[in-house]
N, C-alpha and C positions, 0 to 999 in steps of 0.2 A: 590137968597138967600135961597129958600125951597128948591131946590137940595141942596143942600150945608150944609143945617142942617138938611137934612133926610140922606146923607150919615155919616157925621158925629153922627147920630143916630145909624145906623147901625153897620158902624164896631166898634163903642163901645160896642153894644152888644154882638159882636162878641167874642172880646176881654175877656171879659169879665170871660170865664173859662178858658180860660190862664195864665190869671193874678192870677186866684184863685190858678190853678196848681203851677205857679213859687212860691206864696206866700207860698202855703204847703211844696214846696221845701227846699225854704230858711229856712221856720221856724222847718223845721223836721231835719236841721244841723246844728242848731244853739243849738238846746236844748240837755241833756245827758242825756239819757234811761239809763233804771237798771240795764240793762247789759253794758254798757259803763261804769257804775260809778262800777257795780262789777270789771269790771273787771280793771279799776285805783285804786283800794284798796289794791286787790293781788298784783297789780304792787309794790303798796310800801308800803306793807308787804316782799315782797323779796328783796329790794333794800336798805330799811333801817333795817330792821332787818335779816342776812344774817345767823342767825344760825337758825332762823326756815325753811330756804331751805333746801331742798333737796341736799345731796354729793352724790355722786356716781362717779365713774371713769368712763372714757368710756371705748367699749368693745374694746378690743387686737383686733391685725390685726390677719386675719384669715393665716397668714403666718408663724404664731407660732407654733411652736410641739404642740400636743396634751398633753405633759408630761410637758413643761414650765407654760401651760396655767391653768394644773391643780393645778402646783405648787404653780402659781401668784391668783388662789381662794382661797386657804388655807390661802395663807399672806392676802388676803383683808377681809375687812371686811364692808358689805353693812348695814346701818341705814338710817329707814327714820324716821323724828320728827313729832307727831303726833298734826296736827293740827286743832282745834276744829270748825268747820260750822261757819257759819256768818246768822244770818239770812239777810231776804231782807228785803231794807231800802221801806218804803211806801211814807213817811212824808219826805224832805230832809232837812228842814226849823224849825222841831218842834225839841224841846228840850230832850222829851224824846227818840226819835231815837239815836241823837247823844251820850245819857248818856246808850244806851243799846250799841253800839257800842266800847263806850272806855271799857263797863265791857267784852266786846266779848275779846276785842285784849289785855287786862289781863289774861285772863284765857288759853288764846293762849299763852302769854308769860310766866305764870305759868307751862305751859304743854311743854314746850321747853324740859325739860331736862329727859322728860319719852321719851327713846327710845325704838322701838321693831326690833329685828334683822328680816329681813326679808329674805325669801328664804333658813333657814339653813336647812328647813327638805326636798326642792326640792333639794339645791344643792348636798345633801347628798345623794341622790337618784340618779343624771346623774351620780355622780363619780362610778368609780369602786372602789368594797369595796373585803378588803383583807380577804379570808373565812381563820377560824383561826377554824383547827381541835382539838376539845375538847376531851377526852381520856373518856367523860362519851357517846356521841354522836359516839363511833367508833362502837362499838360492833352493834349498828341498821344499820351502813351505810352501814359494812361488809355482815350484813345477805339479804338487801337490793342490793349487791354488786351480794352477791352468788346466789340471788332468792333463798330463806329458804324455799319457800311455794311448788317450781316444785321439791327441792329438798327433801322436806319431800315427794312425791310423789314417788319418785324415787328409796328414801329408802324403803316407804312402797311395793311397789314392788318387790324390791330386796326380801323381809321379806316375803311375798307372796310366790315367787318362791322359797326359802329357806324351808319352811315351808311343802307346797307341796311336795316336792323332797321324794321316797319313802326310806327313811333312818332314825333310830333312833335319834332327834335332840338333836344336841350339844351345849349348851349355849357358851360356850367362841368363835367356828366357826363362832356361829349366828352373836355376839358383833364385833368381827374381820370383817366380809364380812361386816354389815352394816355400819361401820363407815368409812372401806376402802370406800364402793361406795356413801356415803356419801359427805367424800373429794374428791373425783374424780367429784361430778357435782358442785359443789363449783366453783371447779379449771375450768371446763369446763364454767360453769357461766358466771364466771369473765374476760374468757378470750372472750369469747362472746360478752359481752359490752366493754370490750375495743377495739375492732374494730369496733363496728358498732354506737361509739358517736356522727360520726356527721349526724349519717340516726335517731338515736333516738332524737335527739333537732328537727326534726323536724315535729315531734310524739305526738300527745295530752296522749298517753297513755304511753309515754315511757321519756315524756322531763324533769322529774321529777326524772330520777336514778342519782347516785351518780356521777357517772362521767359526765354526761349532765351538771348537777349545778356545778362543780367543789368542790367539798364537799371533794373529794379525790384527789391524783394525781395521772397519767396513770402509774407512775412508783410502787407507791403502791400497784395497784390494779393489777399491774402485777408480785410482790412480794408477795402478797397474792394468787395469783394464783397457783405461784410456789411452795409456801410453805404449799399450799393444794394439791396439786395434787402427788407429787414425794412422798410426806410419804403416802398418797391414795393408790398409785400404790405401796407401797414399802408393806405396811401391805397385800394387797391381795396375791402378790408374796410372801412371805414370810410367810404371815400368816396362810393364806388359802391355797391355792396352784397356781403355775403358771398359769393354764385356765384360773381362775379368773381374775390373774393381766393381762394376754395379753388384756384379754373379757374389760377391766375397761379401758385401755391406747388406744386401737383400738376407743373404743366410743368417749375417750377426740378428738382422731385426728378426726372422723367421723363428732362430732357437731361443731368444732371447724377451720378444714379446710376445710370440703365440704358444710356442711351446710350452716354455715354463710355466705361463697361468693357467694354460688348457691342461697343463698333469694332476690339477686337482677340480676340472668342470666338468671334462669328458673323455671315453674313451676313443675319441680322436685324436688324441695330442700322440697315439703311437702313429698315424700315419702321418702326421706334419713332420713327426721325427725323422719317419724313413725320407721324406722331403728331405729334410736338412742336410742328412747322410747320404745323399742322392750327388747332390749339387758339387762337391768337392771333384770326383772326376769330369764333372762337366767343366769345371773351372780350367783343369788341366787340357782339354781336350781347346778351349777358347782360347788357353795361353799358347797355344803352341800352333794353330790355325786363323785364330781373330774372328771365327765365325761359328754358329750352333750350327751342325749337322747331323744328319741322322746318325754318323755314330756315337758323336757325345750324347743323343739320346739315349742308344742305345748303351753304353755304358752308363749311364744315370739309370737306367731301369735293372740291369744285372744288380746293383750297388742299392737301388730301392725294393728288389725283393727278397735279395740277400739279409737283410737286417730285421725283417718279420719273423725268422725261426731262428734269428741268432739270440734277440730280445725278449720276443716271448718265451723261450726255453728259460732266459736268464730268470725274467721275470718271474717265473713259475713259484720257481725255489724260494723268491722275495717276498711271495705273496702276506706273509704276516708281517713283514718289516713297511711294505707298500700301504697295509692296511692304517696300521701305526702314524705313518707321516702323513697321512689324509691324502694318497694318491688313491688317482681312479684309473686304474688300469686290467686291461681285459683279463688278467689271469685273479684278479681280485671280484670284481661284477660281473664279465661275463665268461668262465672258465671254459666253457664250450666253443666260444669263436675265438676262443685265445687257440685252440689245438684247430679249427679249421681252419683261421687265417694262416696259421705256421705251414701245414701239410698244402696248402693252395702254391705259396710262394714257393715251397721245394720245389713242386713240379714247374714252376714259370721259369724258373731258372734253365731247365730242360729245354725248355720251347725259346726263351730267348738266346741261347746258346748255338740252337738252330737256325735263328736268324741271319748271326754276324755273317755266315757268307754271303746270305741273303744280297743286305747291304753293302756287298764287298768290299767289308771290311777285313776277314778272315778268309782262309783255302777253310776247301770243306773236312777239311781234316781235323778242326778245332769242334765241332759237333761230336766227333767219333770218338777223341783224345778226351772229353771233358763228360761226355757220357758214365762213364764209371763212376768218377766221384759226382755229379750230379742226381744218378742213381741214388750211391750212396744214403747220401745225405736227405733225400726221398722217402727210404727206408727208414731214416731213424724218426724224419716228422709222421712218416705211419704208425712207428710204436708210439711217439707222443703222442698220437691224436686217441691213438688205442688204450694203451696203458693208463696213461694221464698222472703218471708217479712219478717221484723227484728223481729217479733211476733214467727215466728217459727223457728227461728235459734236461740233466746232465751232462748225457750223450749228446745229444742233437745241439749244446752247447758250446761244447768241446771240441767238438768235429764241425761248426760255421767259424772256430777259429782258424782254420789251416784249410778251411774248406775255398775261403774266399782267394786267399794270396795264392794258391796253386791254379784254383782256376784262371785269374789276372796272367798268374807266371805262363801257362798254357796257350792263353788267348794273345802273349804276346807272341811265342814263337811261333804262331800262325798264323801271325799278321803279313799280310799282303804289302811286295815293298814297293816305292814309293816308284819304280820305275814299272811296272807291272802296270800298275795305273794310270801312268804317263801314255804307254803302250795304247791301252784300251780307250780313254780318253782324250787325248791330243792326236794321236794316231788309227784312227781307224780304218781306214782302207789302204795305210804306207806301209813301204817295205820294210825288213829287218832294217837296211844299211842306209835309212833314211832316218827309221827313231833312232839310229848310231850318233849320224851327225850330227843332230837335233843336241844330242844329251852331252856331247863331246864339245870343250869349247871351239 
């Protein structure tokens, strides 16, 4: 009998946190937590009041056109009814829970009929939106179109080499040659970016032109081209004289079917460039004399070495964006003759500067006067060719902007005048009071 009530002892004690275990069991399924009883509230909040749910369609099968499904967002129309918090019940038994609860699911049912449309400024944003060309917006996209800014360069150049030319100057030649070469890089421009749209979208510095955005159409931009370039080429023919116009229609085809395909064959397309950008004072220099002479070479060669440290510095900085649009240029393939070609042409500028009186074109006073900034700018292609960091391709950037128009400004007031010349050539062994009456009518 004390076996018998010592085992019976035992595995009652045993027992004993099992029983406790199944009783916490039981009683932790039988009772309903705050979140059971929340979430039987929502249940029927949705079930008995069905206009405070949620409508929404469901989403189209992905087997739809892209043009039905955008048509079927347009017709719908998504709302959701804004429904107000609930707080959490503490007390489920006390009276004033339940009187805070009926004022909840009033003000829920008062707010039933405030709807907020949702999604209409994303959905407005994945569609495509139709660009609607304004007539106050054309005149920037065009100038944007044409590059206004390389083109005022181009002009100024022109006007340069115009200017320089040893000839008494004629206002209406000057007005005629710069508006013809004017229109002529317009036309060139534009015809540039409409080939190369889909290497510029993928350009931080270029995915912003007019025809990247579609701001324009390719048909337009190639109507503008047209209608830039044929009256370009028709006033320098015509106006000036044929040198000019052949010299203006040779550059369109130059930048336009060598250039632009050789920036992504070879890294020659940067020396056809300084071609291109060469030509423009020479144009000037034929408007204003009708014939190529050694100085409008010599101005075509200041104006093609100038542009090898102005570019490739630019280029330097570019080189991930260059890489991106599939160009091929030196400071991307071959970074080393990108800083020796730059540091070559600083020093040419030196030596061709040298020349002009050579040619007596200039007193030799323009060698001495242009020396400094020639120097200069010497200088900063040695740190680029040295350093090879975005810090001095920068510089050496920045300084071929003001570098070029001072030196031109320079080389004009050293020009040699047009009776100086007369002197030395018409006159070589006559007296003062003989090239007098010569030059007097």
């Amino acid at each position: 009998a004390g076996l018998f009530v010592w085992r019976l002892r035992n595995t009652g004690v045993l027992q004993i946190p099992c029983r406790f275990v199944q009783l916490y069991h039981v009683a932790n399924n039988r009772l309903i937590t705050f979140q059971y009883f929340n979430f039987l509230k929502r249940m029927y909040v949705t079930q008995c009041n069905k206009d405070l749910s949620q409508r929404a369609k469901p989403k189209s099968d992905s087997i739809v056109s892209p043009l039905h499904e955008l048509q079927q967002l347009d017709q719908e129309k998504k709302a959701v009814h804004r429904i107000s918090p609930v707080s959490p019940v503490h007390h489920l038994g006390s009276e004033t829970s339940s009187r805070n609860e009926l004022r909840e699911m009033k003000l829920a049912a008062e707010t039933e009929d405030s709807v907020i449309p949702v999604g209409a400024e994303s959905k407005e944003d994945r569609q495509w939106k139709e660009m609607k060309l304004q007539l106050d917006d054309l005149p920037g996209i065009l100038a944007r179109l044409s590059k206004i800014k390389l083109t005022a360069l181009v002009v100024s150049t022109t006007s340069a080499g115009f200017a320089m030319a040893p000839v008494p100057f004629e206002l209406t030649c000057f007005l005629l040659a710069s508006l013809g070469t004017g229109l002529a890089s317009c036309a060139a421009n534009s015809i540039n970016q409409f080939f190369e749209v889909p290497f510029d979208s993928n350009m931080n510095r270029t995915k912003n032109r007019p025809l990247v955005r579609g701001q324009i159409s390719p048909l337009l931009a190639v109507c503008f081209a047209a209608s830039c370039g044929i009256p370009g080429i028709a006033l320098l023919t015509l106006g000036v004289n044929p040198l000019t116009g052949a010299l203006g229609a040779f550059n369109i085809f130059l930048y336009t079917c060598c250039y632009t395909p050789l920036k992504r064959m070879s890294i020659a397309n940067t020396w056809v460039g300084a071609v291109v950008g060469a030509i423009p004072p020479v144009m000037g220099w034929t408007a204003a004399t009708g014939s190529l002479d050694a100085g409008a070479l010599l101005l075509g060669g200041i104006l093609y070495s100038w542009q090898f440290p102005h570019f490739n510095a630019l280029s330097w900085g570019l080189r991930e964006d260059y890489s991106r649009g599939g160009y091929c240029m030196m400071s991307v393939t071959h970074p080393g003759l990108c800083r020796r070609v730059a540091l070559r042409h600083c020093l040419a500028l030196i030596g061709l500067s040298t020349v002009a009186p050579v040619l007596n074109i200039t007193t030799w006073t323009f060698p001495v006067i242009s020396l400094p900034i020639n120097l200069y700018i010497s200088y900063l292609g040695f740190r680029f060719y040295r350093d090879a960091d975005r810090s001095s391709s920068r510089k050496l950037f920045f300084c071929s902007l003001w570098h070029l128009p001072m030196l031109l400004l320079v080389m004009f007031t050293c020009k040699k005048s047009v009776l100086e010349k007369e002197d030395k050539g018409n006159l070589p062994g006559g007296s003062h009071e003989t090239a007098m009456e010569i030059r007097l009518p």
